[in-house]
C-alpha positions in Angstrom: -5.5 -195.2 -114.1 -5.3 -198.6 -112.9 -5.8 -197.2 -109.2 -9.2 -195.6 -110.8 -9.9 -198.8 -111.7 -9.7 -200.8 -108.7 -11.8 -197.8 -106.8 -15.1 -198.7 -109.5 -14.9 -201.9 -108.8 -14.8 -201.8 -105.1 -17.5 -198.9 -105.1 -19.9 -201.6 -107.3 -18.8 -204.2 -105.1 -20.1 -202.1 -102.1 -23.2 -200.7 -104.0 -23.6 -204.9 -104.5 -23.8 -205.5 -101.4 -26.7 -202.8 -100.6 -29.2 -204.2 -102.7 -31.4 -207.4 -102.9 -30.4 -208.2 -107.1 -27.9 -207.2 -109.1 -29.7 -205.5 -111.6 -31.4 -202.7 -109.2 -27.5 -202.2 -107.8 -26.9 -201.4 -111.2 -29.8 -198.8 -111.7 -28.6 -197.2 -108.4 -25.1 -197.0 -108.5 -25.0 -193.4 -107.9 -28.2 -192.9 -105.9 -26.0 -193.9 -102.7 -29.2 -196.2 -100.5 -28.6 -198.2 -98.2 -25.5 -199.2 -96.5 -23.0 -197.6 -99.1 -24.6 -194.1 -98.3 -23.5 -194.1 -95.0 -20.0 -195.7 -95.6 -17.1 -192.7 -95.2 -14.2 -192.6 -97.4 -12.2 -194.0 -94.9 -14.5 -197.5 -95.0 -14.1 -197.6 -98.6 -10.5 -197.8 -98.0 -10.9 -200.8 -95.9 -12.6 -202.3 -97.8 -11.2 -201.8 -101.3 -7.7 -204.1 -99.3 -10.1 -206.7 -98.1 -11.9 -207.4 -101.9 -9.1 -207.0 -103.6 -7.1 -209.6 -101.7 -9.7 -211.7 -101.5 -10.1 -211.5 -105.7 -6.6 -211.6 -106.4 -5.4 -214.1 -104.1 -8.4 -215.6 -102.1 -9.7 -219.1 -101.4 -12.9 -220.5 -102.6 -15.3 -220.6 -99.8 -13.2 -218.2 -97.3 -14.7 -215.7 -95.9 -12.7 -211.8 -95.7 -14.1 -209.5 -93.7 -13.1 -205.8 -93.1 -14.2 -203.3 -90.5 -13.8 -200.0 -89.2 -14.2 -199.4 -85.7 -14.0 -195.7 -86.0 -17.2 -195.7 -88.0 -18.4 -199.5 -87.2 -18.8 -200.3 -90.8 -18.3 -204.0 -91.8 -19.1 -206.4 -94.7 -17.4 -209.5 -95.9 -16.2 -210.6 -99.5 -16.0 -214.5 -100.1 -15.0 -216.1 -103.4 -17.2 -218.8 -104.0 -16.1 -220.5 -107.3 -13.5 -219.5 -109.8 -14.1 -220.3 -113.3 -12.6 -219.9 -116.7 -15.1 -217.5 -119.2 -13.7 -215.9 -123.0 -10.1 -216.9 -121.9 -10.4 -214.9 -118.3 -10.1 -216.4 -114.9 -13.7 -215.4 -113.1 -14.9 -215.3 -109.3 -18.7 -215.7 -108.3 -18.1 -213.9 -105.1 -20.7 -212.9 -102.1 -20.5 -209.4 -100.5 -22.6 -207.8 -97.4 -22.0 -204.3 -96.3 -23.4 -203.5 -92.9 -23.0 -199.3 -92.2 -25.6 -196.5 -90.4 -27.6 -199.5 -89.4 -28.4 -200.9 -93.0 -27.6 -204.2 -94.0 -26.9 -205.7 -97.3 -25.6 -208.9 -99.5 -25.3 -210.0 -103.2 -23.4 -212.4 -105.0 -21.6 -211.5 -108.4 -19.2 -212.6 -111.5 -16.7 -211.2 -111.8 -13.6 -211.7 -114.5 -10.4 -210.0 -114.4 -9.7 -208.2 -117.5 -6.6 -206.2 -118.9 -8.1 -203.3 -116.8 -8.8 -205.2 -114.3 -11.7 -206.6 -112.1 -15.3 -206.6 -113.9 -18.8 -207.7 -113.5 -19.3 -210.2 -115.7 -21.8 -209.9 -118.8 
């Protein structure tokens, strides 16, 4: 379960990533544009080691990127500020996804709940 977990938030961090504001990435999560429609299963892989380390155990204002070279897929996860909200310990974190030529960023909040990783409210 918690494995199911971790795999929704690193498929809405990639969907994120492939559109300009939060709210359309929302509205498309399963529409597949941009960037995430090209990424393979393999890439989301990758990337689901990258974003997780980089929420669990990151830095502030370092940068984690993750790539596949079999696919050239890329993007980067960077924990900007982590903050306290409701009792939870928060990231507002930047993501890009670059994959089949398409390029994109946003930044989120997300908290770590008892399930895990969230986008904040």
């Amino acid at each position: 379960m918690k494995h199911l977990r971790t795999l929704y938030l690193i498929a809405a961090a990639l969907v994120a990533a492939s559109f300009p504001s939060p709210s359309f990435a929302i509205n498309e999560l399963f529409l597949a544009r941009g960037p995430l429609g090209h990424l393979t299963k393999n890439d989301v892989t990758i990337a689901r080691k990258e974003i997780a380390k980089a929420l669990d155990t990151g830095t502030d204002g370092q940068t984690y990127t993750w790539s596949n070279p079999e696919t050239k897929a890329s993007g980067t996860v960077k924990p900007n500020k982590t903050f306290t909200k409701d009792g939870m310990r928060c990231r507002a974190t930047e993501f890009s996804t670059s994959a089949g030529g398409e390029r994109g960023a946003s930044t989120w909040n997300l908290c770590h709940t008892k399930d895990g990783w969230k986008v904040a409210q």
